[in-house]
Every structure is written in C-alpha cells, then in structure tokens.
Residue, then its C-alpha position, 0 to 999 in steps of 0.5 A: x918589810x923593814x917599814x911594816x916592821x918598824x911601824x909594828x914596834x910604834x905601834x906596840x910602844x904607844x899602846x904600851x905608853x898608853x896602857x902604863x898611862x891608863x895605869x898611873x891615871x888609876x894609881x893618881x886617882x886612888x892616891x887622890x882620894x886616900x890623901x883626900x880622906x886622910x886630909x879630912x881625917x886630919x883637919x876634922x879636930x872636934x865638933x862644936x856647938x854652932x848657931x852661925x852667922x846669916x847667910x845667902x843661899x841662891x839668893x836667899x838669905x838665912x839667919x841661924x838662931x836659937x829658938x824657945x819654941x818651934x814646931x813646922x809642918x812643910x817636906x822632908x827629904x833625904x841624903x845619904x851616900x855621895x855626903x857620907x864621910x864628909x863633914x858637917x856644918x858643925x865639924x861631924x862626920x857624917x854618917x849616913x846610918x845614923x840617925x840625924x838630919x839637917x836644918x837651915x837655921x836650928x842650931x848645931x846641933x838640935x834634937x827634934x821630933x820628926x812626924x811622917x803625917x803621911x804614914x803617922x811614923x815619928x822618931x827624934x833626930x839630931x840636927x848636925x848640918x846645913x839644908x835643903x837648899x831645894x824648893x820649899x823643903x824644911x828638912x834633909x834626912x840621914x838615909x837611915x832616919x828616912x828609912x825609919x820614917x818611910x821616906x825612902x822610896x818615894x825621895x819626899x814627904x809632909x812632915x811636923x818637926x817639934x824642937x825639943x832640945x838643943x845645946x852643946x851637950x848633944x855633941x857627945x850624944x854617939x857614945x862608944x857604949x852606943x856600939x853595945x845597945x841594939x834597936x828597938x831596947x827598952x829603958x827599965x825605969x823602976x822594979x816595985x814589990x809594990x803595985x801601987x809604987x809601979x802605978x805612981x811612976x807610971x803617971x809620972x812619966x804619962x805626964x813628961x812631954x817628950x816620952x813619946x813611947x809606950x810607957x808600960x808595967x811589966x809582971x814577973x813572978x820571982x820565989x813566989x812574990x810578983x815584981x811590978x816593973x816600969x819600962x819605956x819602949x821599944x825605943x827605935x834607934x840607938x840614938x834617941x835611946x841614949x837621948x831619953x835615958x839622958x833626958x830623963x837622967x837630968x830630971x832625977x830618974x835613974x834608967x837602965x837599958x834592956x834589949x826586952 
C-alpha cells in the first residue's frame, strides 16, 4: 500500500512539473513575441528613399535603379497577413490594409499604376518593398491592393504596371489626415458662375496623363444662380486620393477633398 502511495505522489508531482512546464513555455513564448515587437518598434527609426545595391536571389541577380520610363506586363500576386507589422525593404512597417506592393528593382518607394487585363480593374499602388521572388511574377500585392484589384480569390493574375513616380517625397504619403478621407472621395477641383470656365478646366485636366478617373461638372442650384463645379472621382483608395491631390498641387491647381 506504502508503495501505491508513494508512486501516486510521483506521479501527481510530474504531471504537476509538467502542467507548470507547459505553463512557463506559454508565458516565454508570449514574453518572446512582445520583446520581438517591441524590438522592431525600436529599431524601426525612419523610412528612407532607397534605390539599393545589386543583389542575388536564388541565384539570380538583381540591380536596383532608377528608371525614366517603365511600363510591364507579367503576374502579379499577393501577400498579406504572416508579413504585417514586420518591416519593409526601405524601413516601413507593413501593413497589409494598405494600399501598396512590392517590386524587385523600382526604387523604394515608386508609385505605379497597376492594370488587372483580366477584370480590367486598375489602381495606383505604392511600392515599399522587395519581391516576388517566385517564378516569373513581377509584382507582390498588399492584401488590400489585391482586393481592390480582384486578385484575392484566385492568388494570380496578368497585370500592366506603368511607373509614374517615384522620389523621397512619397515617404510622407500616409498622413494622419489620412484617417479622416473615406474611400471612394472626389477631389473638387474648381466652383464656376460660369459654364464656360467649368468646361476650360475641364479639358485641362482630360489632358493630364495620370488622372485616371472620371473627370466630371457637377450642376447645383444655390439662390436662383447655377454653380458649375468640376470633380475627379470617385478615387478608391485613401491613398491614391492623397496622391492626385499632391500630384496636381505641384502642378498649380489647388484641390479640396469631398466624400460625394
């Protein structure tokens, strides 16, 4: 009976030893992966403008550069939640909702329009990051650029990428205003008594190359005189909203954002 006893107590005592084992594991682990974080939040200083050196990638080699004209046709995929909060290629932290991409050779970061030829979708992403590295795929998507851009379901698709900007002065691109523009905006671009001052702006921005929206003069009646005003939109990201208004401001014409 004595021994019966005494193995019951080794026994209690080693599932207890393991239950507080099991225990500390879990605690190390959590304590891991704040230290991890809080490690990246401290050595994230500030994005840079970054063009970088050659580099080898399974054997193939890479050189980075600046390019005057490029325009691309090849796959695009996606990548999203095992990279978000970790950062990217040029010191960001990425966030998978947002609207950006990565590139093996553009500099960091680039604007680019991004074509769907399969659905005929198309937005402007910013590139702030490295890759794909798989296959012949020319372009890796933020989960909620490939959203936008139907690419989610199938994981692939033919995409054109057309470069239309790239410097350090995209670094500032996610502003804290960015928090009060909703999706889907317009951008007012002139309020006219007269129709035929609304019809001059009108042809000027037709013939501006990266307004790739709907360019349109919305009618109102205020104290028995029609306005005449001139909107761009809808514009499906908060992003790229940010972008035209700022692209349009360095050409001389003053913008504010509506939500219709």
């Amino acid at each position: 009976m004595r021994y019966i006893f005494i193995l019951f107590i080794l026994f209690f005592t080693g599932c207890t030893e393991l239950n507080l084992a099991n225990h500390l594991s879990k605690k190390i682990i959590r304590a891991n992966k704040e230290e991890s974080n809080n490690i990246i939040k401290e050595k994230h200083i500030k994005p840079i403008y970054k063009i970088g050196n050659p580099y080898f990638i399974n054997g193939i080699k890479y050189i980075p550069k600046e390019e005057n004209f490029y325009v691309k046709e090849g796959i695009a995929s996606w990548y999203g939640p095992n990279f978000d909060g970790k950062l990217t290629a040029n010191g960001e932290i990425f966030d998978q909702y947002d609207i950006t991409a990565a590139h093996k050779t553009l500099p960091l970061p680039s604007m680019l329009r991004v074509t769907n030829l399969e659905n005929g979708r198309q937005i402007m992403v910013r590139v702030n990051d490295r890759g794909p590295f798989v296959g012949d795929r020319i372009i890796d998507l933020s989960y909620r650029s490939a959203q936008i851009l139907g690419v989610i379901e199938k994981g692939t698709a033919k995409v054109r990428l057309e470069l239309l900007d790239y410097g350090p002065h995209l670094l500032n691109n996610k502003d804290i205003t960015i928090k009060n523009i909703k999706e889907n905006s317009y951008l007012q671009v002139g309020v006219f008594r007269e129709a035929n001052n609304a019809d001059k702006l009108y042809a000027k921005l037709r013939n501006i190359g990266y307004l790739n929206y709907r360019i349109f003069i919305d009618t109102i009646e205020s104290g028995n005189e029609n306005f005449y005003i001139v909107k761009i939109g809808p514009i499906n990201s908060k992003e790229n909203i940010l972008y035209v208004q700022r692209k349009l401001k360095n050409d001389e014409i003053e913008t504010k954002i509506i939500n219709k």
